[in-house]
Backbone as JSON Lines, residues from 0, in Angstrom:
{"i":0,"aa":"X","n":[148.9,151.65,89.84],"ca":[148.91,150.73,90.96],"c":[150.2,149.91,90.91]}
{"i":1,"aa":"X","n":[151.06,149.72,92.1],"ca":[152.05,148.9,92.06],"c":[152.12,147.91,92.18]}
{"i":2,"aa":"X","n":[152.21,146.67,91.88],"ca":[152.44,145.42,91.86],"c":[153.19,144.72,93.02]}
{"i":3,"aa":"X","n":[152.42,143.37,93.56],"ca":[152.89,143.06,94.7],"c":[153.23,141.81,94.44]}
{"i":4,"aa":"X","n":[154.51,141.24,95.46],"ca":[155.27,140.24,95.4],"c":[155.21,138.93,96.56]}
{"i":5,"aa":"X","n":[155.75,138.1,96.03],"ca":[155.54,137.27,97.37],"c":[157.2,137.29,97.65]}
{"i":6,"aa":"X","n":[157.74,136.7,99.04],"ca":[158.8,136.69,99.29],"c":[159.12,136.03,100.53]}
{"i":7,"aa":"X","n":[160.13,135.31,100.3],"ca":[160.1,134.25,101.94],"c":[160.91,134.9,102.83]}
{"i":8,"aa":"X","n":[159.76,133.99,103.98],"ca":[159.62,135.24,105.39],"c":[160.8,133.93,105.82]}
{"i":9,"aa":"X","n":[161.0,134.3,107.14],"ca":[161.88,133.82,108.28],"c":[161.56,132.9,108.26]}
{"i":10,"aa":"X","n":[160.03,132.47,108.81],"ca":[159.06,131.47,108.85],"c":[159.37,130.38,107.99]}
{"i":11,"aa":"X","n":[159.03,130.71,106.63],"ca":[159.11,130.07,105.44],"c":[160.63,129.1,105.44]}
{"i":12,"aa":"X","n":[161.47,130.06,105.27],"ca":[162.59,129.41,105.18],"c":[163.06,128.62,106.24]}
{"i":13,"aa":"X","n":[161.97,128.56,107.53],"ca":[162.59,127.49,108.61],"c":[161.47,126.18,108.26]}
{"i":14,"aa":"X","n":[160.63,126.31,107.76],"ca":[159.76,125.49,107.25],"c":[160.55,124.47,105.98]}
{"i":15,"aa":"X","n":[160.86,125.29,105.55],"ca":[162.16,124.65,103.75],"c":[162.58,124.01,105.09]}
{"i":16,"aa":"X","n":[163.87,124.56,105.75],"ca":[164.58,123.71,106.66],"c":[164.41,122.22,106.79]}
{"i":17,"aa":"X","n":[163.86,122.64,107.61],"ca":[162.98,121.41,108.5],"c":[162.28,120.56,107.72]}
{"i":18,"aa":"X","n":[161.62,120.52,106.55],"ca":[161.16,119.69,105.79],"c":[162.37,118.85,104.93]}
{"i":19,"aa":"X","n":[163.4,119.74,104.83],"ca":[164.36,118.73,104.42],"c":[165.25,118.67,104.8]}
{"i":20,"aa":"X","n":[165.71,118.85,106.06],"ca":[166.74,118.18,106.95],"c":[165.85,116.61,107.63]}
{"i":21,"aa":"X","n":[164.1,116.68,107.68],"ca":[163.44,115.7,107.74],"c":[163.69,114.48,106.71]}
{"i":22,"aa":"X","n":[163.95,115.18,105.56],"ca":[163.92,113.86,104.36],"c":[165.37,112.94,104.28]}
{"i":23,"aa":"X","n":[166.26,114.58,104.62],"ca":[167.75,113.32,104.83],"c":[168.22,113.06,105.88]}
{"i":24,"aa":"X","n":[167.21,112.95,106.83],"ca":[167.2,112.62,107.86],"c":[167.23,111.22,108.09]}
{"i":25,"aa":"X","n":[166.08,111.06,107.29],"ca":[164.68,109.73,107.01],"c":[165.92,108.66,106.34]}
{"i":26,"aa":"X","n":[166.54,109.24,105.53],"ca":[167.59,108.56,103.96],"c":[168.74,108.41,104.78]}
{"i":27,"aa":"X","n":[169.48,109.25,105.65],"ca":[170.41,109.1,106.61],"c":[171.31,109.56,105.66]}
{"i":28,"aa":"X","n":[171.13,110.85,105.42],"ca":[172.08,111.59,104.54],"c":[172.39,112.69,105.04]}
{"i":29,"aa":"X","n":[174.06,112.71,104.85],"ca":[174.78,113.86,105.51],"c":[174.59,115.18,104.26]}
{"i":30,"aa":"X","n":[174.01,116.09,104.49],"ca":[173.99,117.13,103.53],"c":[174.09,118.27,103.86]}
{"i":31,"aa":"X","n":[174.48,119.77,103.35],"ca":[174.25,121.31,103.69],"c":[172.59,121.4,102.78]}
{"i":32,"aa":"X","n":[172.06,122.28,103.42],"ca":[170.77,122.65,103.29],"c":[171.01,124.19,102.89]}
{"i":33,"aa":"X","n":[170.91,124.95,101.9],"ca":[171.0,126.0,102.07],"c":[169.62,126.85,101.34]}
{"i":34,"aa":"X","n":[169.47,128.31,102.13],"ca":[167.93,128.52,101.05],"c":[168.0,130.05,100.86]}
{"i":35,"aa":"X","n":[168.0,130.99,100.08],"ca":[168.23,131.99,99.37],"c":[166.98,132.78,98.91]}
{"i":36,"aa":"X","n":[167.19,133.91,98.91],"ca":[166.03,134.81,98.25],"c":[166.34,135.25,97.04]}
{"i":37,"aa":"X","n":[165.09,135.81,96.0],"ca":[165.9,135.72,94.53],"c":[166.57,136.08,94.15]}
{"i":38,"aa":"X","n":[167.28,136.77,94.89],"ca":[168.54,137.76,94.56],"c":[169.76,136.95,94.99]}
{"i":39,"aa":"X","n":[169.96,135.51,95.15],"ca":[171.13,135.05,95.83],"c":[171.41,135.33,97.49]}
{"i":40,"aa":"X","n":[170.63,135.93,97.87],"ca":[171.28,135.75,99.36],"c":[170.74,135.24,100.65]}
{"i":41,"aa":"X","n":[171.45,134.55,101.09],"ca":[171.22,133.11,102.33],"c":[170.47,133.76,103.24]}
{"i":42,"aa":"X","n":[169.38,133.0,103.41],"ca":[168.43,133.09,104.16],"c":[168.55,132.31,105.32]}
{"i":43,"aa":"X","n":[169.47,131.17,105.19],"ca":[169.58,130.07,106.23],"c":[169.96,128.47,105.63]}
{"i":44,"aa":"X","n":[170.86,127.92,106.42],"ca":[171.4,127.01,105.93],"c":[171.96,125.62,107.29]}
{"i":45,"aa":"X","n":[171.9,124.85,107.07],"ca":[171.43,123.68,107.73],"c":[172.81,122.91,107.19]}
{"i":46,"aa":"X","n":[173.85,122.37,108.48],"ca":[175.05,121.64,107.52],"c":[174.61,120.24,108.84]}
{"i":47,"aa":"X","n":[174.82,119.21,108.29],"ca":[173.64,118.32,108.69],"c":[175.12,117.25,109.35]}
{"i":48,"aa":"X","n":[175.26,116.71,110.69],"ca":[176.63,116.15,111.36],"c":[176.96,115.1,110.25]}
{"i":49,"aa":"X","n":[178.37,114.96,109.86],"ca":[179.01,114.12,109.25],"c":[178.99,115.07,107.62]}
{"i":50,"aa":"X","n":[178.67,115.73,107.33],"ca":[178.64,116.52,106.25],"c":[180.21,117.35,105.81]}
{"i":51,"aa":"X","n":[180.71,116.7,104.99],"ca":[181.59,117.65,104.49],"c":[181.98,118.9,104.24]}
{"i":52,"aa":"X","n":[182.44,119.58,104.94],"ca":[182.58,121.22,105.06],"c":[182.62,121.53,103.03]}
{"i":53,"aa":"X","n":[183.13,121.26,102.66],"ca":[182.71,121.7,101.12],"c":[181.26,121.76,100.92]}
{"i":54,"aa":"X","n":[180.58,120.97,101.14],"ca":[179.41,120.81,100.88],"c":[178.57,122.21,101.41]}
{"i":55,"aa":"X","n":[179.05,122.72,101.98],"ca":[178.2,124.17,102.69],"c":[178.48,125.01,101.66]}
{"i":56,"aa":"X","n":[179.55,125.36,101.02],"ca":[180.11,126.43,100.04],"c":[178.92,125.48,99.03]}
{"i":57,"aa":"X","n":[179.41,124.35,98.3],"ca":[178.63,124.1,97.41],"c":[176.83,124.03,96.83]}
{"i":58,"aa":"X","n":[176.15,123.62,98.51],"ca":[175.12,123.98,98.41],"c":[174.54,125.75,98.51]}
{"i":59,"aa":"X","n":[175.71,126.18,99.1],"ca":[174.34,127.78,98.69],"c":[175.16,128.24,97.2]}
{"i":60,"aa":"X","n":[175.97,127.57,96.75],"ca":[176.47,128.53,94.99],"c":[175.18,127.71,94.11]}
{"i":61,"aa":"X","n":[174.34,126.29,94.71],"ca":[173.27,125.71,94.41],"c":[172.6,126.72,94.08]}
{"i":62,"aa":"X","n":[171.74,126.75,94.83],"ca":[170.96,127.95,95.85],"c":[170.85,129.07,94.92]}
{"i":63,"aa":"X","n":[171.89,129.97,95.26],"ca":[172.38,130.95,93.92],"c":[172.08,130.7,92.67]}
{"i":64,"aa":"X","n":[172.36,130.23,92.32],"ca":[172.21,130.09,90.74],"c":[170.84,129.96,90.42]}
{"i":65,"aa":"X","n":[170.19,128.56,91.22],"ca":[168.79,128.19,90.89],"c":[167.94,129.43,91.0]}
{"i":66,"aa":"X","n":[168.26,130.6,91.89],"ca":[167.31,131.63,92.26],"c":[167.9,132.67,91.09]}
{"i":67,"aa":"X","n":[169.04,133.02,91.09],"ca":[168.99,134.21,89.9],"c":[168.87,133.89,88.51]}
{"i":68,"aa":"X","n":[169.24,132.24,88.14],"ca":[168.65,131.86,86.64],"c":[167.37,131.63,86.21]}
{"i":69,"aa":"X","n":[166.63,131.57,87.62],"ca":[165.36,130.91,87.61],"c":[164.62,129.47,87.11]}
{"i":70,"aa":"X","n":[166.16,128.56,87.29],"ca":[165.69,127.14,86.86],"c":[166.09,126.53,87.9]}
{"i":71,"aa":"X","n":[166.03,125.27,87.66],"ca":[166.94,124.1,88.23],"c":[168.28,124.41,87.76]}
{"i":72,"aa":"X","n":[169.34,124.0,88.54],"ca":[170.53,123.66,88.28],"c":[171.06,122.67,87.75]}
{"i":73,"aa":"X","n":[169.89,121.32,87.25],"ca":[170.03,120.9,86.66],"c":[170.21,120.78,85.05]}
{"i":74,"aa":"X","n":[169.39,122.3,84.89],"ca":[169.53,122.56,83.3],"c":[170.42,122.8,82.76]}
{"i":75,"aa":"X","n":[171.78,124.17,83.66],"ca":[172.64,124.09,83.32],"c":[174.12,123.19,83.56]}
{"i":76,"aa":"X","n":[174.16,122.0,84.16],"ca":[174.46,120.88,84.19],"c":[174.87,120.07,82.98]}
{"i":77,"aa":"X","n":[172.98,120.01,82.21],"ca":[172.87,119.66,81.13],"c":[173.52,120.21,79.86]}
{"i":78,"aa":"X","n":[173.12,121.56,80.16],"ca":[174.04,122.23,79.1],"c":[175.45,121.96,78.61]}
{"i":79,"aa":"X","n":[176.04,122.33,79.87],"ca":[177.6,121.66,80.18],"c":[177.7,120.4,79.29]}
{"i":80,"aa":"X","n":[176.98,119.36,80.14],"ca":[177.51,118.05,79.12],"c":[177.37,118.2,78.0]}
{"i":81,"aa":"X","n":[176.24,118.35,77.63],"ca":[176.0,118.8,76.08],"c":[176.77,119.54,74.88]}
{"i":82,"aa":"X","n":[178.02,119.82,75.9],"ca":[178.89,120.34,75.03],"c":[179.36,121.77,74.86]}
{"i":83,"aa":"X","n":[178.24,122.42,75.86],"ca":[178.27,123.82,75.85],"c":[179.34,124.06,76.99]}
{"i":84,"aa":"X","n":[180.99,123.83,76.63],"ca":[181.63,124.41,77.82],"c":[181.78,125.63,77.59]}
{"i":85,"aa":"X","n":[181.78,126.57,77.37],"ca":[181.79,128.15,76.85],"c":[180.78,128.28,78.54]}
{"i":86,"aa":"X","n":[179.84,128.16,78.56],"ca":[179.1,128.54,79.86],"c":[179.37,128.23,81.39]}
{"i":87,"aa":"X","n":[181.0,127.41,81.32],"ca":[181.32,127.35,82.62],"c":[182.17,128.75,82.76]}
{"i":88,"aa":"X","n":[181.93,129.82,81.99],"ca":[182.62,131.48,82.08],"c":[181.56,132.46,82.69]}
{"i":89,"aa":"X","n":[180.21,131.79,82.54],"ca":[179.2,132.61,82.65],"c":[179.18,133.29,83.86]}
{"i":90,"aa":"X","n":[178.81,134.96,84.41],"ca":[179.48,135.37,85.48],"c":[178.01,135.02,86.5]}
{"i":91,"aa":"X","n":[178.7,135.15,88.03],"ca":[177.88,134.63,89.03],"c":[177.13,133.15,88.74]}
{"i":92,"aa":"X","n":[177.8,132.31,88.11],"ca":[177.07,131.14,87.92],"c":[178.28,129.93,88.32]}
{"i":93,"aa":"X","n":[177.82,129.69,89.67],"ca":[179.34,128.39,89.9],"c":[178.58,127.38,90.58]}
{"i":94,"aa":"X","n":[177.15,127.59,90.93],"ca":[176.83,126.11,91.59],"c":[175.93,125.47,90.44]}
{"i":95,"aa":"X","n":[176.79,125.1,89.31],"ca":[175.91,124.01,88.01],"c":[176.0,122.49,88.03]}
{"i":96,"aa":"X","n":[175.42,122.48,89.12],"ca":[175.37,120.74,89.24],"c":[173.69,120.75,89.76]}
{"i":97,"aa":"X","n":[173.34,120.0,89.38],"ca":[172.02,119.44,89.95],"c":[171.52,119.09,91.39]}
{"i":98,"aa":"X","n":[170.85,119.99,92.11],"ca":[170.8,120.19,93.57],"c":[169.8,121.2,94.15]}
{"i":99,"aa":"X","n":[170.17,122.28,93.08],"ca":[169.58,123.47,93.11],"c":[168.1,123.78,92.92]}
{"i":100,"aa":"X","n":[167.06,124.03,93.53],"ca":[166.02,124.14,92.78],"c":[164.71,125.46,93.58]}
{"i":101,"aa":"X","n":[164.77,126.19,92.38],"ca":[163.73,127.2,92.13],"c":[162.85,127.09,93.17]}
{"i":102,"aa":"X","n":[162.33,128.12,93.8],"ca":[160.83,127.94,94.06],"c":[160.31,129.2,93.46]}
{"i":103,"aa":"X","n":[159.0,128.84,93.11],"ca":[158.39,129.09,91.6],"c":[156.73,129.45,92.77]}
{"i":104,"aa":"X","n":[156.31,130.51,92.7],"ca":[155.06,131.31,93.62],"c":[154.5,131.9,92.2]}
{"i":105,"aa":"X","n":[153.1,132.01,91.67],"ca":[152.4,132.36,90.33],"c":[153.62,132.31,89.33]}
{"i":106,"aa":"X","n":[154.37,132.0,88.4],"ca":[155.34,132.03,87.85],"c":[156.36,133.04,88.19]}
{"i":107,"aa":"X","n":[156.7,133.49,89.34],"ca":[157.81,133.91,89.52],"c":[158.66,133.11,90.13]}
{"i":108,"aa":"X","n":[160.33,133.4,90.4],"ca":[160.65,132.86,91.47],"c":[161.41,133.69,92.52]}
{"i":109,"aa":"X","n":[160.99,133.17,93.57],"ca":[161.41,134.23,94.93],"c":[162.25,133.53,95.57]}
{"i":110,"aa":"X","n":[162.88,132.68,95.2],"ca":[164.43,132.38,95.74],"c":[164.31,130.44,95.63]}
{"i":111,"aa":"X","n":[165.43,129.75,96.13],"ca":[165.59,128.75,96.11],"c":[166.39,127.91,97.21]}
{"i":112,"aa":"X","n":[166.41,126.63,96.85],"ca":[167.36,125.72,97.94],"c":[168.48,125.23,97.21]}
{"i":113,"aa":"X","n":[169.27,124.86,97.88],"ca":[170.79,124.02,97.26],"c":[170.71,122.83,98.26]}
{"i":114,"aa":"X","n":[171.24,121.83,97.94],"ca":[171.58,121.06,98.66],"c":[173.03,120.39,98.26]}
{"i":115,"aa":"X","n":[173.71,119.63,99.2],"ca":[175.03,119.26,98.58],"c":[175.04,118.4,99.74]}
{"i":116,"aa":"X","n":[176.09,117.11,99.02],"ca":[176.33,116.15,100.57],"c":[176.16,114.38,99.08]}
{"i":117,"aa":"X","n":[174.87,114.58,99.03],"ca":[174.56,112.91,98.21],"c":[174.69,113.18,96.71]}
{"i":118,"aa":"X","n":[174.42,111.82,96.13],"ca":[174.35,111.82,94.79],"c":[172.88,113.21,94.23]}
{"i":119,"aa":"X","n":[173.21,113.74,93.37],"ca":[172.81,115.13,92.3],"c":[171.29,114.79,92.51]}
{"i":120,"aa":"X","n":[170.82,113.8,92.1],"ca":[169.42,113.58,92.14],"c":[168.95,113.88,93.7]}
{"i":121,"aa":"X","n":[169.63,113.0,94.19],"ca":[169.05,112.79,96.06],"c":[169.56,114.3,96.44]}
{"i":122,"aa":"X","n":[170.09,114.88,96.38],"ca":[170.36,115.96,96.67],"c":[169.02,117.21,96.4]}
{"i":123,"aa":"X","n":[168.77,117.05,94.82],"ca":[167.74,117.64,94.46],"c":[166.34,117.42,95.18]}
{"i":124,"aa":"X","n":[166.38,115.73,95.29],"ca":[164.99,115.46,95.76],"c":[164.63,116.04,97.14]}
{"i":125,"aa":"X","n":[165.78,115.89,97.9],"ca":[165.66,116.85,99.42],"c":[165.56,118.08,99.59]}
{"i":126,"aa":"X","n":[165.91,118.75,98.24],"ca":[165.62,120.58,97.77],"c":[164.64,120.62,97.71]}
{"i":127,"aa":"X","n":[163.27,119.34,96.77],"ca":[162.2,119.43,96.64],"c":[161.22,119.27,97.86]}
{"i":128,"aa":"X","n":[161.77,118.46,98.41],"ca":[161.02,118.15,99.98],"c":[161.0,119.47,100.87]}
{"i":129,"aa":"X","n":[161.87,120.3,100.71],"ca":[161.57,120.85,101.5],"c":[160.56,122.26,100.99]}
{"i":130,"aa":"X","n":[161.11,122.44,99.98],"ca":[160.32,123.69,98.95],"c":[158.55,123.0,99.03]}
{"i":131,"aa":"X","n":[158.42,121.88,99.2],"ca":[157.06,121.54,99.07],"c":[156.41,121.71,100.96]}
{"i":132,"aa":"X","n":[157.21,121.66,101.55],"ca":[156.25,122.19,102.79],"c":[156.04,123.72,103.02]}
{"i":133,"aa":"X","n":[155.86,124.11,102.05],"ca":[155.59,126.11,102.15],"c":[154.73,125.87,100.51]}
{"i":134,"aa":"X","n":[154.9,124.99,99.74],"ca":[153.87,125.05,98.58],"c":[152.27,124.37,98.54]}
């Protein structure tokens, strides 16, 4: 018997959207929204008026990473400071700042959000806002 997966639909990822273009909306934060399937690739992305054109590149390399490492991007962040610069070589891994975050369906993960625009935390927290209106 083959084993079945979950995986975000169209739907889903306009739901992520919208739940957190709602939150930095609310905060009055200029941010890119970006949201990915686990394989790294953009599903859809939200660059929010007054938002820094960098910020679009930066939130889906978010995005990326959080979905093919299967963490937060905050972990490897941590790493970094911690001393581990050897891992800013690591290949396909360039959005390591804190923003990025997993979504996690029975312990897998089937892709993620980036966000970019505010401070690392607020950034994250609006990744979470939106990953929580489809959880």
């Amino acid at each position: 018997m083959l084993a079945t997966k979950h995986y975000l639909t169209q739907a889903d990822t306009q739901k992520i959207l919208d739940a957190a273009d709602k939150h930095a909306a609310a905060n009055n934060w200029a941010v890119t929204i970006a949201v990915c399937d686990e394989g790294g690739h953009m599903l859809g992305m939200i660059r929010r008026d007054g938002c820094a054109p960098l910020s679009a590149y930066i939130a889906q390399e978010k995005a990326r990473t959080a979905a093919m490492g299967t963490r937060e991007t905050r972990v490897y962040e941590e790493i970094i400071n911690n001393g581990r610069h050897a891992f800013l070589s690591a290949p396909h891994v360039s959005g390591m700042l804190e923003g990025g975050v997993n979504i996690v369906v029975d312990g897998h993960t089937i892709g993620a959000v980036g966000v970019s625009g505010v401070k690392s935390a607020e950034d994250a927290a609006t990744a979470k806002a939106g990953i929580a209106a489809i959880l």
